[in-house]
C-alpha positions in Angstrom: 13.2 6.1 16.6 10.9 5.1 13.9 11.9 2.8 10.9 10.6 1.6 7.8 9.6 -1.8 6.4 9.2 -1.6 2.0 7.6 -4.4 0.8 6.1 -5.7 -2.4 2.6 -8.5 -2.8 1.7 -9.8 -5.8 -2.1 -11.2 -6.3 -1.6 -13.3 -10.1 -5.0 -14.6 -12.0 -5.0 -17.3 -14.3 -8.8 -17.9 -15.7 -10.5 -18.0 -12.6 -8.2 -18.5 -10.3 -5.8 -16.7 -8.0 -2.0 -17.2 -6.7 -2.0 -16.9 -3.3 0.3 -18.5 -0.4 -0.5 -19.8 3.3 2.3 -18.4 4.7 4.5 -20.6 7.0 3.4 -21.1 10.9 7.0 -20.4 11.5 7.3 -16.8 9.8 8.1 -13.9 12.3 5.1 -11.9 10.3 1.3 -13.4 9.7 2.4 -16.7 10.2 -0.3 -19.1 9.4 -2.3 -16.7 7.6 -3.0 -15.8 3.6 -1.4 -13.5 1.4 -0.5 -12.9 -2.3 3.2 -13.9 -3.0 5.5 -10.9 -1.9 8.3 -9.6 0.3 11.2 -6.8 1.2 12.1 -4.3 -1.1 15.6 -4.7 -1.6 17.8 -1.2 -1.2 18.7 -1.0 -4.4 14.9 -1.4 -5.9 13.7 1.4 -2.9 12.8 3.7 -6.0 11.3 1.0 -8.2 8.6 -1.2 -6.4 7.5 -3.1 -9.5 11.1 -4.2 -10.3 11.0 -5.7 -6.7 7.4 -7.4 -7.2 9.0 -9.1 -10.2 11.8 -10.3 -8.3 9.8 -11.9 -5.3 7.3 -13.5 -7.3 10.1 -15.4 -9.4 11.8 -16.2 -6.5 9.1 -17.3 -4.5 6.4 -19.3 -6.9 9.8 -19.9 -10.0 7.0 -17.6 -12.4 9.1 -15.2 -14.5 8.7 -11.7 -16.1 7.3 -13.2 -19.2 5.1 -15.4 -17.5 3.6 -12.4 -16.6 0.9 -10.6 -19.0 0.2 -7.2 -16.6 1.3 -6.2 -13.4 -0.3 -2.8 -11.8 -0.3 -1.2 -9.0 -3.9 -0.9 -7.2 -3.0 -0.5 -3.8 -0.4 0.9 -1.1 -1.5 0.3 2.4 0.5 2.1 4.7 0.0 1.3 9.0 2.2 1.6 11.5 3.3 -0.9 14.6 4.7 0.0 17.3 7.7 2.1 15.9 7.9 1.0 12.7 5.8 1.9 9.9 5.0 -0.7 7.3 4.1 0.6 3.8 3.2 -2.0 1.1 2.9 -1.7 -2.8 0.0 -4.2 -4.3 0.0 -5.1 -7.6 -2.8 -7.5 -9.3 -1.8 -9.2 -12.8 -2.1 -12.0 -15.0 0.1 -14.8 -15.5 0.0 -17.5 -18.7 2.0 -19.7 -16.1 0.3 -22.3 -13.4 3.3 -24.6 -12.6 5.1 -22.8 -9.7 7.8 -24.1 -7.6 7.2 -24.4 -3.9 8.7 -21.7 -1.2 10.6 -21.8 2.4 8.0 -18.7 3.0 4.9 -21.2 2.9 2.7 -23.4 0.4 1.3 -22.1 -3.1 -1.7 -23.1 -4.0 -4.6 -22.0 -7.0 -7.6 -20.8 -5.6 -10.7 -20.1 -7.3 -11.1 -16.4 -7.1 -14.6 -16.6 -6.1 -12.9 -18.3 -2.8 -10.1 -15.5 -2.5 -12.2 -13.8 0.0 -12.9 -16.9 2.4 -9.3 -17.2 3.3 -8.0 -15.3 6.7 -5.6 -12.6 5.9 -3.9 -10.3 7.9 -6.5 -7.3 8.6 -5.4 -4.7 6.7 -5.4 -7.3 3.8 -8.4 -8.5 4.2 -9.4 -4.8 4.5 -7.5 -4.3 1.1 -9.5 -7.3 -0.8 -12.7 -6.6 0.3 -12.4 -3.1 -0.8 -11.1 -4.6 -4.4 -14.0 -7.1 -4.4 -16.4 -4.1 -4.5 -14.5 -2.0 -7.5 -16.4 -1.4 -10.7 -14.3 -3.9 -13.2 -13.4 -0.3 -14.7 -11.9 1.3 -12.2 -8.3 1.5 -13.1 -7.5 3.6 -10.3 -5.0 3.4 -7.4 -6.0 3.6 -3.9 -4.0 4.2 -0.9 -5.0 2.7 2.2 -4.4 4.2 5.7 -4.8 1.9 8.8 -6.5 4.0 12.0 -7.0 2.0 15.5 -10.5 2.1 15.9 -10.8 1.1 19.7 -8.6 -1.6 19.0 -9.9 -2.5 15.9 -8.8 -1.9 12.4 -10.4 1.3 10.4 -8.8 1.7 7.1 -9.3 4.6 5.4 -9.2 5.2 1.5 -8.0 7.4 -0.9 -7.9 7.5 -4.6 -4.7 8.3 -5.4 -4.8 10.9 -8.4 -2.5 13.1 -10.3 -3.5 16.5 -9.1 -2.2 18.5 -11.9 
C-alpha cells in the first residue's frame, strides 16, 4: 500500500539573509542536514498548504502572520520512498522579523543568502535551490519538481506549472 506524507517549507529573507534550520541529529527525516523552517500538513489544512506554512513557521522560529510581508509558492517537489510518496509545497517570502525563538526540530540561524547554497541539504532540496539560484529575478512562476533514480542518483525533473486554459 502506498501512503502520503503533505508537508509545508518555508525559505524567509530579511535583507540579505535567509531563515534556515540545521535540523536536529536526532530527527527520524534529514537529521543533521539544512532546510527552510517547515513540517506536516495538518488534516484539516490538506486543502490549504499556505495556511499550514503559516502555522509551522510560527510554531517553529515564534515569527507570525504579520511578521510576514509575502509568502508564495515556487515549488512542489514530489518523490517517492519506498511506499510512500512525499509531496512538499515551498514557499519563499519576506519577513520584517529577525528575533525567532529556538525549536525542538533543530537550531535557527540567519544566513547570508549568498551562503544559502553552501549548506548540505537533503538532495532533492539542494536540487530545488540550485534550480531557484538560477531563475531570472522575474520569473514569478511555479515549478514542480519530480525526483527520478538516476542509477542511484537523484534526477529531478522540472516543470513550469501553468494554467492551461
Amino acid at each position: 500500500m502506498i501512503t502520503l506524507r503533505n508537508s509545508v517549507t518555508a525559505f524567509l529573507f530579511h535583507e540579505k539573509n535567509v531563515l534556515l534550520i540545521k535540523r536536529s541529529a536526532k530527527k527520524l527525516l534529514a537529521p543533521g542536514l539544512w532546510s527552510g523552517v517547515g513540517g506536516h500538513i495538518e488534516p484539516h489544512e490538506i486543502n490549504n498548504p499556505l495556511e499550514a506554512c503559516y502555522r509551522e513557521i510560527s510554531e517553529e522560529t515564534g515569527i507570525t502572520k504579520d511578521d510576514i510581508q509575502s509568502l508564495e509558492l515556487k515549488y512542489i517537489i514530489m518523490r517517492r520512498s519506498k511506499n510512500e510518496i512525499r509531496q512538499n509545497y515551498i514557499y519563499f517570502g519576506e519577513t520584517s522579523q529577525t528575533k525567532v525563538s529556538q525549536t525542538d526540530e533543530g537550531t535557527l540561524y540567519w544566513v547570508p543568502k549568498a551562503e544559502m547554497l553552501s549548506k548540505e541539504y537533503t538532495k532533492s532540496f539542494a536540487a530545488m535551490l540550485n534550480h531557484y539560484a538560477k531563475r531570472c529575478p522575474n520569473d514569478t512562476a511555479l515549478y514542480i519538481g519530480v525526483t527520478q533514480n538516476d542509477e542511484s542518483n537523484l534526477k529531478m525533473n522540472w516543470s513550469k506549472f501553468e494554467d492551461f486554459e
